[in-house]
Legacy VTK file of the C-alpha trace (Angstrom):
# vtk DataFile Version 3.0
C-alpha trace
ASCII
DATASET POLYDATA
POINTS 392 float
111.408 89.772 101.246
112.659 93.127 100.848
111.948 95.551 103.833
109.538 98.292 101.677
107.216 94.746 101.162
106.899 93.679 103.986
106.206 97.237 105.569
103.638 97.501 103.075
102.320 93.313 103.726
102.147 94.741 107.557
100.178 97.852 106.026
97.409 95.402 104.555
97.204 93.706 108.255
96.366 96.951 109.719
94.197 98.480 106.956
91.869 94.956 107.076
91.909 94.816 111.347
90.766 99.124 110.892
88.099 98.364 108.028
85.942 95.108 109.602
83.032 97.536 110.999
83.224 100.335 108.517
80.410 99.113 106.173
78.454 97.742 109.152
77.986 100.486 112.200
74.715 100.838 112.192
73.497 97.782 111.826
76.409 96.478 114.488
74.529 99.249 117.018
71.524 97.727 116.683
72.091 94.717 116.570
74.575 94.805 120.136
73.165 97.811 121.723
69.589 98.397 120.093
70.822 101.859 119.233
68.908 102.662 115.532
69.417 106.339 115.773
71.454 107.553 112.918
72.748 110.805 114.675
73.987 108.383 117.119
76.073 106.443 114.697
77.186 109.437 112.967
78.556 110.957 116.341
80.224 107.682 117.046
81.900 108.115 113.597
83.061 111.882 114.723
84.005 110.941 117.899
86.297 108.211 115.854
88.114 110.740 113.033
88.252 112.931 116.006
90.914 110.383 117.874
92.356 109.471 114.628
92.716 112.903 113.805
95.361 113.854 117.120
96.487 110.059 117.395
99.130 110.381 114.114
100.424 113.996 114.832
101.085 112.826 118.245
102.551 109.561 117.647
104.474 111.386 113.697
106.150 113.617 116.990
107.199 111.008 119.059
108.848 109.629 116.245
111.113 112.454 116.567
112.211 110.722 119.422
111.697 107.202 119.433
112.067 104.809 116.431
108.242 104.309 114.292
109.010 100.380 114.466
109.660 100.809 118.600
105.913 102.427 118.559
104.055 100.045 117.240
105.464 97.123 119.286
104.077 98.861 122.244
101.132 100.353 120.630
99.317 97.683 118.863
100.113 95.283 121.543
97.421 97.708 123.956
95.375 98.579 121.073
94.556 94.351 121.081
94.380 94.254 124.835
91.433 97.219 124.636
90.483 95.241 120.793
89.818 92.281 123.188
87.895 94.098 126.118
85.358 95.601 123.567
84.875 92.110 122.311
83.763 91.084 126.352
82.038 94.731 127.310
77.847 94.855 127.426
77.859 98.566 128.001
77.529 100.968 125.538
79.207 103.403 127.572
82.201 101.517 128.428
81.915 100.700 124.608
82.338 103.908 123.594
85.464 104.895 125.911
87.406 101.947 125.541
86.988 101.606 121.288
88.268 105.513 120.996
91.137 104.652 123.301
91.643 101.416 121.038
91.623 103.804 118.314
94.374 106.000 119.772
96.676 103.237 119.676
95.955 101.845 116.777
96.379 105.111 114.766
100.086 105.066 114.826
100.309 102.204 112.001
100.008 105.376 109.876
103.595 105.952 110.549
104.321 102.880 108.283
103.579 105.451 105.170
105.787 107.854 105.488
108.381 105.715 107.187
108.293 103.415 103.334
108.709 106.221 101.311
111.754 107.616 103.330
113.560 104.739 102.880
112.911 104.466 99.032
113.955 107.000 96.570
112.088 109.881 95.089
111.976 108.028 91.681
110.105 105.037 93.090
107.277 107.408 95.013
104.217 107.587 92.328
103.966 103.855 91.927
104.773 103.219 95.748
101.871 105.539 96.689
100.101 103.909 94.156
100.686 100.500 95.841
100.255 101.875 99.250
96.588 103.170 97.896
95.359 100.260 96.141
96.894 98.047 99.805
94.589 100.582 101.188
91.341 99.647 99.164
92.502 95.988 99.214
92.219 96.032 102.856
88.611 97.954 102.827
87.237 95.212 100.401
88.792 92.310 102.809
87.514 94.145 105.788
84.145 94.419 104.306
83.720 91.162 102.903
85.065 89.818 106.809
82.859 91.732 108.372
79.783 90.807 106.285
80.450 87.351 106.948
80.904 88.373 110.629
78.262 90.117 111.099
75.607 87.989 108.961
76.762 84.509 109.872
78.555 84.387 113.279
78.669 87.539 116.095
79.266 91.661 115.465
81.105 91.553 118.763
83.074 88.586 116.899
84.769 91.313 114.815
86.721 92.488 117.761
88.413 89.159 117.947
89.774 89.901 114.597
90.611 93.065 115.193
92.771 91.786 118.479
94.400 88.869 116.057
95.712 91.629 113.537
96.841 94.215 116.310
98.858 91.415 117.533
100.383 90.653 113.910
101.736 93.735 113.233
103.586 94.157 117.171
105.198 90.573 116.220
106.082 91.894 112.896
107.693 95.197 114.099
109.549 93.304 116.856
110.887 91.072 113.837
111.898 94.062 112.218
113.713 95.107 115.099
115.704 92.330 116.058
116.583 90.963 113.075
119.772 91.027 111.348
118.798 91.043 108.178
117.290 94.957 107.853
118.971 96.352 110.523
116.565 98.788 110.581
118.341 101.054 113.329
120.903 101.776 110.566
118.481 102.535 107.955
119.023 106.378 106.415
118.263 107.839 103.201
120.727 109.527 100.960
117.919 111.329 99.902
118.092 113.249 102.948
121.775 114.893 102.273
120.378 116.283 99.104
116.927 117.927 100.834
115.828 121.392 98.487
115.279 124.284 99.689
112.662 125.173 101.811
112.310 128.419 100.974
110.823 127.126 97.677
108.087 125.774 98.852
105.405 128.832 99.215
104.033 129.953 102.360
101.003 128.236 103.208
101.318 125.062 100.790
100.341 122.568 103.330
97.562 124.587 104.680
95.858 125.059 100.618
96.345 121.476 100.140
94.866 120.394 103.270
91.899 122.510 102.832
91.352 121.425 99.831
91.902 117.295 100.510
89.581 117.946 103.367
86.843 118.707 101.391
87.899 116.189 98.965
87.592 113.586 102.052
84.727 115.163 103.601
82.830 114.425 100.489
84.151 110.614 99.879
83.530 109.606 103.496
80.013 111.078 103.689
78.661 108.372 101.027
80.487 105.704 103.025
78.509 105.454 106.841
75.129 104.704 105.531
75.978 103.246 101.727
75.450 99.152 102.790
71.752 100.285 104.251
71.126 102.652 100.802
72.039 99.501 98.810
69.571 97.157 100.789
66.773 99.762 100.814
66.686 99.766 96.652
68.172 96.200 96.231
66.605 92.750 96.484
69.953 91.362 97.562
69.550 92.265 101.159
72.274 90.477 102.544
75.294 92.020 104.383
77.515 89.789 102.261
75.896 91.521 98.997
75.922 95.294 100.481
79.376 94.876 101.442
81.044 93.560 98.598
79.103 96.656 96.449
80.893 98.783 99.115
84.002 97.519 98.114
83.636 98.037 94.176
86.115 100.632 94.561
88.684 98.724 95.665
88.501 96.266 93.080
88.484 99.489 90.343
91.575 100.757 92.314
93.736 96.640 91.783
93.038 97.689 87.888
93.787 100.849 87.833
96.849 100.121 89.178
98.027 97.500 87.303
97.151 99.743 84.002
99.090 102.996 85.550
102.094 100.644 86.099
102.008 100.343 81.692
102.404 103.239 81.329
105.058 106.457 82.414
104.166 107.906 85.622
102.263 111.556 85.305
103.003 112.220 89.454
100.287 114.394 89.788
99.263 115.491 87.234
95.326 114.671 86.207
93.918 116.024 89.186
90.965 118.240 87.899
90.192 114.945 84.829
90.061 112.651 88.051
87.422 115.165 89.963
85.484 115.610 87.146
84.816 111.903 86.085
84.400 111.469 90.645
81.096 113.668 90.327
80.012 111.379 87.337
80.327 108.596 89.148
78.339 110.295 92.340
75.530 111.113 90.156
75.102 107.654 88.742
75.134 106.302 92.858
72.930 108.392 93.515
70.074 107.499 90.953
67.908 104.620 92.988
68.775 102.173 90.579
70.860 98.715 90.759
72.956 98.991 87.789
73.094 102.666 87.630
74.324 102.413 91.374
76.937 99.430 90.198
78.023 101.443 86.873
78.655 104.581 88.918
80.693 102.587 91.744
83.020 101.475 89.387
83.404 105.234 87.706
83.557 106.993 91.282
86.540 104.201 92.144
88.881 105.130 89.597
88.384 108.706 90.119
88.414 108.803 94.100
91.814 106.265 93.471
93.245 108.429 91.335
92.520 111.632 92.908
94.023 110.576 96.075
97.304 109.130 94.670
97.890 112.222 92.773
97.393 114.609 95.777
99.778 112.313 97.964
102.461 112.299 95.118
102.002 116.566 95.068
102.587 116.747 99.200
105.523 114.328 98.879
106.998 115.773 96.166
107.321 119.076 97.807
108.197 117.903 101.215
111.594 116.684 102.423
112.375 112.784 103.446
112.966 114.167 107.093
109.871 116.158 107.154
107.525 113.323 105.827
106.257 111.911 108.846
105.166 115.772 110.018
104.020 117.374 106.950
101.546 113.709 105.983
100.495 114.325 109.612
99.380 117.503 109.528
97.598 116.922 106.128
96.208 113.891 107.174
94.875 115.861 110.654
93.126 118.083 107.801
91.318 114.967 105.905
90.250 113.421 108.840
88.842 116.931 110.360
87.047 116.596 106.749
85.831 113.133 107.709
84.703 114.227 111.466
82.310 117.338 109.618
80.771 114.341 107.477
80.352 111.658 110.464
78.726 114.795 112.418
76.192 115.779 109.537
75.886 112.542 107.982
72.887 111.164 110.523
71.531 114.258 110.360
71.515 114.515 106.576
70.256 110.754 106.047
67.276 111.499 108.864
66.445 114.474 107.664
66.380 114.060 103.650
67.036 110.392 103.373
69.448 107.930 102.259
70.440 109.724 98.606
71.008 113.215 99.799
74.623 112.542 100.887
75.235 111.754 96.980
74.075 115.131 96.663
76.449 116.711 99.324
79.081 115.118 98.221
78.953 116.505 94.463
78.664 119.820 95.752
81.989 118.916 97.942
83.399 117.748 94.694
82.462 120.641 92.969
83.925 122.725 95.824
87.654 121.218 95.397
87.486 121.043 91.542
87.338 125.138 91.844
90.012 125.752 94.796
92.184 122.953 92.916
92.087 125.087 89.910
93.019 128.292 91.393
96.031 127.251 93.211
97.247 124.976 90.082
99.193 127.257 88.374
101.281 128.307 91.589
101.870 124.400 92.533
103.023 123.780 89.252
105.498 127.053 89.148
106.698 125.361 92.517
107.255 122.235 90.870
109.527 124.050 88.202
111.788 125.367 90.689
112.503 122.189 92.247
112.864 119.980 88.985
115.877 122.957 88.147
117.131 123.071 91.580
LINES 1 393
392 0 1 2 3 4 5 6 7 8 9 10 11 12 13 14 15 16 17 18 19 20 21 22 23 24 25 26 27 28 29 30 31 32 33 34 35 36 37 38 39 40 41 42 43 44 45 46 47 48 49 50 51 52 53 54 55 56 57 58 59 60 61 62 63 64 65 66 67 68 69 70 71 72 73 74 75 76 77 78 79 80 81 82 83 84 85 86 87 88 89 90 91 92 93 94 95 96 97 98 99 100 101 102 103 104 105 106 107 108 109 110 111 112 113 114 115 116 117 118 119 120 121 122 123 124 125 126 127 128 129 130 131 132 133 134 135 136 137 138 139 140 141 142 143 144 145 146 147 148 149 150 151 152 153 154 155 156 157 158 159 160 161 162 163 164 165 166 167 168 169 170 171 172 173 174 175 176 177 178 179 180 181 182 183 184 185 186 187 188 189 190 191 192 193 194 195 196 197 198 199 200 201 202 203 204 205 206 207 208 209 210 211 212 213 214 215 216 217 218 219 220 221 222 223 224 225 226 227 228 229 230 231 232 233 234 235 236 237 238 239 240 241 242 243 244 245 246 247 248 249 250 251 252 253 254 255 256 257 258 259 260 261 262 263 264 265 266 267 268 269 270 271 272 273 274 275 276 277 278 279 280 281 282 283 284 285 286 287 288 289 290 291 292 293 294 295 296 297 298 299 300 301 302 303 304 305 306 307 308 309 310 311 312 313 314 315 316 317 318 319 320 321 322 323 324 325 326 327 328 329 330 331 332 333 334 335 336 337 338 339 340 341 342 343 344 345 346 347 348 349 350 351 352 353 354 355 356 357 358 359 360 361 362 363 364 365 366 367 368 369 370 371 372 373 374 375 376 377 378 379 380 381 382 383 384 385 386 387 388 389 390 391
């Protein structure tokens, strides 16, 4: 197995062990704790993207200094340790401590993305990122459908287990990686690097316009997420967590097709941003119309467009960043999408107590709406950018 597939079969491990409770916090409160508050849940969530949010520029620095494979040996092997003590703990309080800690460690299997797409060429990076996105949803529909199961038929403190078992996967793997012969990882550079452009091309302020704007972009997706399963079971007859969490997951399937039918055709890179945005609100609309199959219908819309949309913002920041600077510059965008997903968890309980379960639909469109209009304005300078560096 070539190195880039297993990185990215390691990648699924990690995105399925992060995505078991996603669907399911609230009813996983309630049904360990006999918490039922929503605000509660949604200030677990922020307390969550908050430690997510400093855990990958901290551990993108230290790979300045220590190798990303080295990390993750050491990290994931606590982050199962604490996996395993939240499994055992009856206090809420302790709960709370120890899972952000857990969190902390775990976060640094985000160096796994920008680590794959130094070692590959520029060439390959739209239908890696592609992969790497549709691994992503893969994992959230595994997660969810494990975590139903979980949940429904066996223990919610069960899920922890799991969570332990996949920490512990990807240490072995990385301490594979390390010692075997075969990659020699430590050797590993990419001529890529010797051939770097110019930063003085890239404007002033690019990464801080594109993380503004993919933080609204997140804010928006993640604020239908927290309370969808319990939306679905409130206008649904299938009440199961099974059901609710495989109607979660719809995207994920959308994003396995839409894959497969942009690797027919000739990559655009990024290309199809504002199309993708546009059709997004469609799709939030239709979810948010109390209706089974107009709830279904606009799933499937919603998960092209949010899997497109994505892909082609991660294919602009790494085309006009530099193989050595991936691990920082992803970092510091991805601190700006998960600061977007911390101002949905904290408004999220209050928004679904206050107006009910379809206002975030309604949020979210406006978010949409929001990042359709910055998008547009800073276009035409990101694609005079991208001019200079195709001549260069």
């Amino acid at each position: 197995m070539k190195l880039k597939n297993f990185l990215i079969v390691m990648t699924l491990v990690a995105v399925v062990s992060d995505y078991l409770l996603h669907p399911f916090y609230p009813q996983f409160f309630e049904l360990r704790f006999g918490i039922t508050n929503p605000k509660n849940v949604g200030y677990y969530f922020a307390a969550l993207c908050f430690m997510v949010m400093i855990a990958f520029p901290f551990w993108a620095y230290i790979s300045k200094k220590v190798s990303e494979l080295n990390i993750l040996v050491y990290t994931q092997a606590i982050a199962g340790i604490l996996a395993l003590y939240c499994y055992t703990t009856t206090s809420y309080i302790n709960f709370w401590i120890v899972s952000l800690i857990m969190v902390l460690f775990k976060g640094s299997y985000l160096l796994v993305y920008p680590y794959i797409l130094k070692i590959i060429t520029k060439e390959e990076h739209p239908s890696t990122i592609g992969l790497l996105s549709v691994v992503v949803h893969l994992g959230g529909i595994l997660g969810a459908v494990i975590g139903g199961v979980t949940v429904d038929y066996i223990n919610p403190s069960s899920i922890f287990l799991i969570m332990a078992a996949g920490d512990f996967i990807q240490m072995t793997m990385s301490a594979y990686l390390i010692r075997s012969k075969k990659y020699a990882t430590d050797l590993i550079t990419n001529e890529a690097e010797l051939e770097e452009k110019e930063t003085t091309v890239i404007p002033k302020g690019f990464i801080l316009k594109l993380g503004i704007i993919t933080m609204i972009l997140y804010f928006s997706d993640f604020l239908i997420r927290p309370f969808f399963s319990l939306y679905w079971e409130s206008l649904s007859v299938y009440k199961t967590k099974l059901v609710s969490g495989t109607i979660y997951a719809i995207p994920g399937f959308v994003a396995l097709v839409t894959l497969w039918v942009n690797n027919k055709r000739e990559s655009q890179g990024y290309k199809g941003i504002i199309n993708a945005l546009c059709i997004g609100a469609i799709g939030l609309i239709l979810q948010g119309i109390p209706m089974e199959g107009s709830v279904i219908i606009g799933r499937i819309i919603y998960g092209w467009a949010i899997y497109q949309g994505v892909v082609k913002f991660d294919i602009l920041l790494f085309e006009l960043s530099t193989p050595t600077a991936y691990a920082i510059d992803y970092s510091k965008i991805h601190f700006f999408q998960n600061l977007g997903v911390l101002l949905a968890s904290l408004n999220v309980g209050i928004i679904v107590d206050t107006f009910g379960l379809q206002m975030p639909f309604s949020v979210a469109l406006a978010g949409f709406s929001i990042t359709l209009i910055l998008y547009f304005f800073v276009f035409k300078s990101v694609r005079t950018v991208h001019k200079q560096l195709v001549k260069s």
